[in-house]
PALUM-844400 format. One record per residue (C-alpha): residue number from 1; x, y, z. Coordinates in steps of 0.02 Angstrom, whole numbers, m for minus. Layout:
BEGIN
{resi:NUM | c1:X | c2:Y | c3:Z}
...
***
This chain:
BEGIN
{resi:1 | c1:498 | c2:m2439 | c3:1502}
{resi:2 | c1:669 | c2:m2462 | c3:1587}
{resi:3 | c1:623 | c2:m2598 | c3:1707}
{resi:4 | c1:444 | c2:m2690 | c3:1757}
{resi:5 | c1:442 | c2:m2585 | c3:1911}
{resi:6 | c1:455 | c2:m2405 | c3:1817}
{resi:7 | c1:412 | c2:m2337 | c3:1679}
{resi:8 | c1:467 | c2:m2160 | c3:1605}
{resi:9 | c1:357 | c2:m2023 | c3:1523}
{resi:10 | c1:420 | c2:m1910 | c3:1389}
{resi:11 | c1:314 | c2:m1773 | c3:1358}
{resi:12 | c1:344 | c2:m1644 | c3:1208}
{resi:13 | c1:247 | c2:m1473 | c3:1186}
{resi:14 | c1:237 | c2:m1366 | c3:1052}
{resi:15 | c1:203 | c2:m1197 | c3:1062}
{resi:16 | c1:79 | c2:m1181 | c3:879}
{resi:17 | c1:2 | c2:m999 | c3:919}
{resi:18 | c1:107 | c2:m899 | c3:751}
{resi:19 | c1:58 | c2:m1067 | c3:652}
{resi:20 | c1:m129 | c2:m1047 | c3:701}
{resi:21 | c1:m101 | c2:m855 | c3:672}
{resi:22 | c1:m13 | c2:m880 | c3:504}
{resi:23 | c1:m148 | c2:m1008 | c3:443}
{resi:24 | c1:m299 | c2:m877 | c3:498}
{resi:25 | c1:m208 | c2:m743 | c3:409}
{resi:26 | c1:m212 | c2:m848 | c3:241}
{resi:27 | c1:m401 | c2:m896 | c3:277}
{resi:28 | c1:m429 | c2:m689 | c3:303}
{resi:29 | c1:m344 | c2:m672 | c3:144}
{resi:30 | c1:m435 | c2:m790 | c3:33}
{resi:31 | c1:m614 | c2:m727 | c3:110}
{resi:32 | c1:m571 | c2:m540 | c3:82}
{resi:33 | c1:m492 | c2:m577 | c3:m91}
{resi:34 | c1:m636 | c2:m677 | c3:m140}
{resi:35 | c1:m744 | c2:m541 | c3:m101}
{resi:36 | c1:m641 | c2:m396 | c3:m179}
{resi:37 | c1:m660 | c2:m488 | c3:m344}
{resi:38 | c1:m825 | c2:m529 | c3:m330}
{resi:39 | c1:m869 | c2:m344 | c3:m312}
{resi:40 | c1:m811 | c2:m297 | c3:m482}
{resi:41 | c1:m841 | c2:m450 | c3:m582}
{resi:42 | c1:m1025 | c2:m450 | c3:m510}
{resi:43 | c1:m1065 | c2:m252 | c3:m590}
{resi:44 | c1:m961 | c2:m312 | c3:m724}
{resi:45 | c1:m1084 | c2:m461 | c3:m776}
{resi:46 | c1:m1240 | c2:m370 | c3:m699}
{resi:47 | c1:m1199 | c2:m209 | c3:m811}
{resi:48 | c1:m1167 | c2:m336 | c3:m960}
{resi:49 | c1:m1311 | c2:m432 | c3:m972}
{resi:50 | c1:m1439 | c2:m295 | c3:m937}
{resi:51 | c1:m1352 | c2:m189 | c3:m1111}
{resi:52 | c1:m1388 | c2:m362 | c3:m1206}
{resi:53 | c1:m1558 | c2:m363 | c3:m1133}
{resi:54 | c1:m1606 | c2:m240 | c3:m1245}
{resi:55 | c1:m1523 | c2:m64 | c3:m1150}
{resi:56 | c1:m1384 | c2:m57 | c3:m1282}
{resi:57 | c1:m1511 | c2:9 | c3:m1390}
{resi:58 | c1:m1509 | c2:184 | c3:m1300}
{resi:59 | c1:m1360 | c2:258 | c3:m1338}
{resi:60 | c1:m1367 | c2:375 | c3:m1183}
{resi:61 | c1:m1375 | c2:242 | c3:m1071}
{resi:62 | c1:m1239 | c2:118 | c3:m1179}
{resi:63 | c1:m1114 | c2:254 | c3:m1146}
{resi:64 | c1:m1156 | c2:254 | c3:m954}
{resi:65 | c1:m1133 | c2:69 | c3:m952}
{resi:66 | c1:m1001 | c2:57 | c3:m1046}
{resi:67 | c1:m914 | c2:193 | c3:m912}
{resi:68 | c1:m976 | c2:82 | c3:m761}
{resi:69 | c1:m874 | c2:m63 | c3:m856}
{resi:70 | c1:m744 | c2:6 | c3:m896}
{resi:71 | c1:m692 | c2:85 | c3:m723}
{resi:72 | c1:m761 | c2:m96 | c3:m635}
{resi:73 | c1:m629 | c2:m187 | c3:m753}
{resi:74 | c1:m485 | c2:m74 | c3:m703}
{resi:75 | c1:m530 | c2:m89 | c3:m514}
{resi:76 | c1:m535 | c2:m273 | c3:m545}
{resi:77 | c1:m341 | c2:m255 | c3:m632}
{resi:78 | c1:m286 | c2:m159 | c3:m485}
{resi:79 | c1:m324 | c2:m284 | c3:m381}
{resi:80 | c1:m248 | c2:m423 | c3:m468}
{resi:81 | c1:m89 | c2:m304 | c3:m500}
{resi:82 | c1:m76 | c2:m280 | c3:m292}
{resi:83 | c1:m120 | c2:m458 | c3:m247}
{resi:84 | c1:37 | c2:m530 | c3:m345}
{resi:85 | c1:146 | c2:m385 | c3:m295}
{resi:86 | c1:133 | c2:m434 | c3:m124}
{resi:87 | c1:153 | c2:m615 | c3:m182}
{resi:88 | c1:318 | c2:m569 | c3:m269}
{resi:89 | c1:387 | c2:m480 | c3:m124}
{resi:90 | c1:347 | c2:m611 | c3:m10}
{resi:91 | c1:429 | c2:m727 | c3:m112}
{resi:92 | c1:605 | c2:m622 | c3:m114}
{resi:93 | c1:724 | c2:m621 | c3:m42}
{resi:94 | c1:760 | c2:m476 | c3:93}
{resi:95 | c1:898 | c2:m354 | c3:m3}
{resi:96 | c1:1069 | c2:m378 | c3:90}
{resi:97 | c1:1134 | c2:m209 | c3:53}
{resi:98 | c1:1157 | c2:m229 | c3:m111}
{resi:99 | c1:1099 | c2:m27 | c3:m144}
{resi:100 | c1:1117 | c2:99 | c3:m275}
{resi:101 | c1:1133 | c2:282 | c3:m263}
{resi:102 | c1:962 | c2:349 | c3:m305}
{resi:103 | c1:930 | c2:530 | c3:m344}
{resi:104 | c1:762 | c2:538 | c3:m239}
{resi:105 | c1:689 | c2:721 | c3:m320}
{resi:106 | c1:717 | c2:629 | c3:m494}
{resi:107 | c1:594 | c2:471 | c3:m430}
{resi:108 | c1:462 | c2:580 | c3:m341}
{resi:109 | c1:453 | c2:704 | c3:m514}
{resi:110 | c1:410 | c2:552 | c3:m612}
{resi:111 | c1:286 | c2:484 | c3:m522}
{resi:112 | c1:215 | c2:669 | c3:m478}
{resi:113 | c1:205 | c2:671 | c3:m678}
{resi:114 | c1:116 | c2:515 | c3:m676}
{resi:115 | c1:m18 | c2:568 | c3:m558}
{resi:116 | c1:m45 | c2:738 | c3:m633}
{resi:117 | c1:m227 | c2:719 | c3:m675}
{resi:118 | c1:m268 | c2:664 | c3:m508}
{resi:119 | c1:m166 | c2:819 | c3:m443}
{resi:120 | c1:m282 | c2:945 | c3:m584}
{resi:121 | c1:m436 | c2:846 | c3:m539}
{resi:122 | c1:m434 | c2:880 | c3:m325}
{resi:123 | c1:m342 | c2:1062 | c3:m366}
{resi:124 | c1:m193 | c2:1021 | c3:m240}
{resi:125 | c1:m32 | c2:1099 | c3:m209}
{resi:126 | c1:121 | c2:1009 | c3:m225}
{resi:127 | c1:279 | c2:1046 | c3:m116}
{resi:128 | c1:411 | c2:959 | c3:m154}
{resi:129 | c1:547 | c2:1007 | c3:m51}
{resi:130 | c1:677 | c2:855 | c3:m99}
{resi:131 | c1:828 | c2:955 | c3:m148}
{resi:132 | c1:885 | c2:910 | c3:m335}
{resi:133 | c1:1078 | c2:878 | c3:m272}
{resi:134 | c1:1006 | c2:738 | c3:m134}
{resi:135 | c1:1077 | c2:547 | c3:m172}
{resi:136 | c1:1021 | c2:424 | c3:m53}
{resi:137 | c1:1070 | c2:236 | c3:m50}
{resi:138 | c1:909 | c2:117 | c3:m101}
{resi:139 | c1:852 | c2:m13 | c3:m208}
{resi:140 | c1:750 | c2:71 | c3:m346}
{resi:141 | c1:638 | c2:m77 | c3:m383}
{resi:142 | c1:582 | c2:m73 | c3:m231}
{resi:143 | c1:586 | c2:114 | c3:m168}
{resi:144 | c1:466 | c2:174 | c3:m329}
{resi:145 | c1:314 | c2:90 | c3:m278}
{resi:146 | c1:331 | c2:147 | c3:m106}
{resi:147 | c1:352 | c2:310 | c3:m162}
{resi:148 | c1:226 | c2:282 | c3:m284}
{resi:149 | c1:73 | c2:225 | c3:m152}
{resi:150 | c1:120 | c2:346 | c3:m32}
{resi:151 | c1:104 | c2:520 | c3:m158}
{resi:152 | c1:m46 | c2:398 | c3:m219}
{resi:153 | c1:m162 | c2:413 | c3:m31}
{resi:154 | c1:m78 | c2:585 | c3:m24}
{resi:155 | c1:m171 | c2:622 | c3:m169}
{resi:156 | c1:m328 | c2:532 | c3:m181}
{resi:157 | c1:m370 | c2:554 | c3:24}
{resi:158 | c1:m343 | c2:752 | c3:6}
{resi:159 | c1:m466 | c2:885 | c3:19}
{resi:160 | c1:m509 | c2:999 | c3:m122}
{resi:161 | c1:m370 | c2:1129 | c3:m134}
{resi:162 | c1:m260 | c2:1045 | c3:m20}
{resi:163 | c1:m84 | c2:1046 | c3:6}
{resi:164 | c1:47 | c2:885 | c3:m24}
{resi:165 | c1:220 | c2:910 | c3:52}
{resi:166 | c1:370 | c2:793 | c3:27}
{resi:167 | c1:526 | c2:791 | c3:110}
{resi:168 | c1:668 | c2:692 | c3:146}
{resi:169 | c1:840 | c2:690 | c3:293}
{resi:170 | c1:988 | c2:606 | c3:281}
{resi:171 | c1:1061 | c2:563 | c3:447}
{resi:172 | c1:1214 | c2:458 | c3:517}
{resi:173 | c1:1139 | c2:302 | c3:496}
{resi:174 | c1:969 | c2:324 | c3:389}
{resi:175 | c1:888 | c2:430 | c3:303}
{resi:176 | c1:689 | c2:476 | c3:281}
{resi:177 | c1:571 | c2:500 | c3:180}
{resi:178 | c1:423 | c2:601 | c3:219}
{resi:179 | c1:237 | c2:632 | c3:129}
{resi:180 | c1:130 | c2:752 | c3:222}
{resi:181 | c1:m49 | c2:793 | c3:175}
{resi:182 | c1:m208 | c2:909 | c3:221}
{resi:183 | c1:m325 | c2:792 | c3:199}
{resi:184 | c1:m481 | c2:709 | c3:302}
{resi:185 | c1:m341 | c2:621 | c3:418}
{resi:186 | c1:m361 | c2:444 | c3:501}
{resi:187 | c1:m436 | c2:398 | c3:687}
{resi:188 | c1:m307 | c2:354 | c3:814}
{resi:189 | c1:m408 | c2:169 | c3:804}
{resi:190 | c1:m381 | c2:152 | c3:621}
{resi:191 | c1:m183 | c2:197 | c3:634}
{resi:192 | c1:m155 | c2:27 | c3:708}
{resi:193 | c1:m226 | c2:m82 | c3:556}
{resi:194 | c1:m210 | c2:20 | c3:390}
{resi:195 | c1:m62 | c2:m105 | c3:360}
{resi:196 | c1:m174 | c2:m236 | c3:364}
{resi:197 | c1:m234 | c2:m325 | c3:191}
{resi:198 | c1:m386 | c2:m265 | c3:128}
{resi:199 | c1:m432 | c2:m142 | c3:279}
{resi:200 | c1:m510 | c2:16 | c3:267}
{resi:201 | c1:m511 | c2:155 | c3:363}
{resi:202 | c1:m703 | c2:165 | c3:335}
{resi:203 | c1:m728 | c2:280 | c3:487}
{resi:204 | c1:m616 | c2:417 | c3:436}
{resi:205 | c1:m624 | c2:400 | c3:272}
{resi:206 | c1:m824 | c2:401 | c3:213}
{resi:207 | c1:m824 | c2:570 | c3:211}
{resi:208 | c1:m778 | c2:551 | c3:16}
{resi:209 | c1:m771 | c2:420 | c3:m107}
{resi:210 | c1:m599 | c2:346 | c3:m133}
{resi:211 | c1:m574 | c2:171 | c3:m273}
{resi:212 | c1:m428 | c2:89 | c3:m197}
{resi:213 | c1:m390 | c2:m103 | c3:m162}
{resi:214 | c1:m352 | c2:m107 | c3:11}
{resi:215 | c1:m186 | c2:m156 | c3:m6}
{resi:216 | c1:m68 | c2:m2 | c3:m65}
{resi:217 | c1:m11 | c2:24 | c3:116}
{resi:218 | c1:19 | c2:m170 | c3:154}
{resi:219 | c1:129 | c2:m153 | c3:5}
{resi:220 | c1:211 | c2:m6 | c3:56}
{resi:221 | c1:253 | c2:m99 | c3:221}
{resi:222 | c1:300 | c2:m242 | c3:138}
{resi:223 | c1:445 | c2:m163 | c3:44}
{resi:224 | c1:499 | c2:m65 | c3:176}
{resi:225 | c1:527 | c2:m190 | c3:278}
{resi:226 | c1:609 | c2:m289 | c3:135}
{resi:227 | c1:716 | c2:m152 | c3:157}
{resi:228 | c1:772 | c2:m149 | c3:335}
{resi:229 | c1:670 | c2:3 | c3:358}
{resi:230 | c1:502 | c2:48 | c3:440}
{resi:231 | c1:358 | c2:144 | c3:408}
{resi:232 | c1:244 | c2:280 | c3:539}
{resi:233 | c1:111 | c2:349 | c3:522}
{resi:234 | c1:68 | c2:513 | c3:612}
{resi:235 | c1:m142 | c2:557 | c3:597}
{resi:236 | c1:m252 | c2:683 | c3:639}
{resi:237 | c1:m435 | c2:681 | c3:585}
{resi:238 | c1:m475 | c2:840 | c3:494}
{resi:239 | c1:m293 | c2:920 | c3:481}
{resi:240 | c1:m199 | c2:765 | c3:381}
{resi:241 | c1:m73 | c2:620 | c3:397}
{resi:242 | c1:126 | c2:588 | c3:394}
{resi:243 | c1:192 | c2:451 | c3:322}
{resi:244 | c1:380 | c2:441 | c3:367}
{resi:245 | c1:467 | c2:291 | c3:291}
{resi:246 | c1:657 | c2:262 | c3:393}
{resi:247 | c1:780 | c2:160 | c3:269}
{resi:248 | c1:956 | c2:131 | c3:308}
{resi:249 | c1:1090 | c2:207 | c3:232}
{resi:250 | c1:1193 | c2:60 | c3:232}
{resi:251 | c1:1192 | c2:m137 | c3:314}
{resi:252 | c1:1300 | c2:m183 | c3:440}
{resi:253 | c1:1388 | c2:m321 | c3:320}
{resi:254 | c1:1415 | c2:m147 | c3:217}
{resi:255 | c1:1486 | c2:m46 | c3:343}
{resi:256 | c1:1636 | c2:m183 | c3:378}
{resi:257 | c1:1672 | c2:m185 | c3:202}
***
């Protein structure tokens, strides 16, 4: 009030529309993480209970339980593992070119080694056309489990006798990394939320079961992005996907040094 005669209005307005997204983003999470855990532990105690109801006593169908268990328990580890990796990398900080050289072919043998019986089991090919000489700039703790999810869905998405070809560029200012496969492909509808938490590509992927969390590619994205880079994904149902990950060869605060 500046005098009896007038009076002045202030009026403030807040724009709250990425709060309100933020906040239904954390409810999404809870709900589907909620019910990715209750999946397993459900067949876990189900499965459980029924052997001490008097089923343990055939050994045929111990074993079978015991298998059911033991693959339940290990889905419900996965899960845990992926739901506090993307906890962890939310929580740090975005790398500010501190980078190492990295001798790519080295990190994409290793984890080829590590997914060997999957490889055996679908009967796939494996091109790996990363030259052994190739030294790119990146930040290993961060660059193996991208590497590591992407061979993963190259792998476990493929069809029988398929094909898995990685490859990798260096150019001025970037360089990329790319994982092409044969497999059943994703819809052009599904590209535009298999980054999301949790989501499945259910319509181009039932053709076969696949175990998986939900949440390798958010991860993937995650660390990419963590690393200045960005991630694309190039589908075609019934031919195979692309991923192509872009990373930076150096920062800008690099460069002037």
């Amino acid at each position: 009030q500046s005098s009896r005669a007038r009076f002045q209005i202030v009026l403030m307005l807040y724009d709250i529309t990425e709060v309100y997204m933020i906040e239904q983003m954390q409810d999404d999470f809870v709900s589907n993480a909620s019910h990715e855990l209750k999946t397993p532990i459900t067949a876990i105690a189900g499965f459980t209970e029924t052997l001490l109801s008097g089923a343990k006593d055939d050994p045929e169908t111990l074993t079978q339980f015991l298998h059911i268990i033991a693959d339940e328990s290990q889905r419900l580890i996965d899960l845990i593992q992926d739901v506090l990796s993307l906890s962890r990398i939310r929580a740090q900080v975005p790398s500010k070119g501190t980078k190492q050289p990295v001798k790519l072919a080295t990190v994409v043998g290793q984890e080829l080694t590590l997914l060997q019986q999957s490889i055996d089991q679908h009967q796939l090919t494996i091109d790996n056309q990363i030259s052994s000489t190739l030294t790119v700039p990146g930040d290993l703790q961060k660059l193996t489990p991208v590497i590591k999810n992407l061979l993963s869905n190259a792998i476990k998405y493929n069809r029988p006798r398929g094909r898995v070809t990685i490859t990798a560029v260096t150019e001025t200012d970037q360089w990329l990394l790319r994982v092409q496969d044969t497999g059943i492909g994703i819809s052009a509808e599904d590209q535009q939320r298999i980054f999301e938490r949790f989501y499945r590509a259910s319509a181009s992927r039932s053709q076969q079961e696949v175990s998986g969390t939900g949440l390798g590619l958010s991860i993937v994205k995650e660390l990419v992005s963590a690393m200045h880079g960005h991630i694309q994904v190039t589908s075609q149902r019934g031919v195979g996907t692309t991923m192509t990950v872009s990373l930076p060869v150096q920062s800008k605060k690099t460069a002037k040094d």
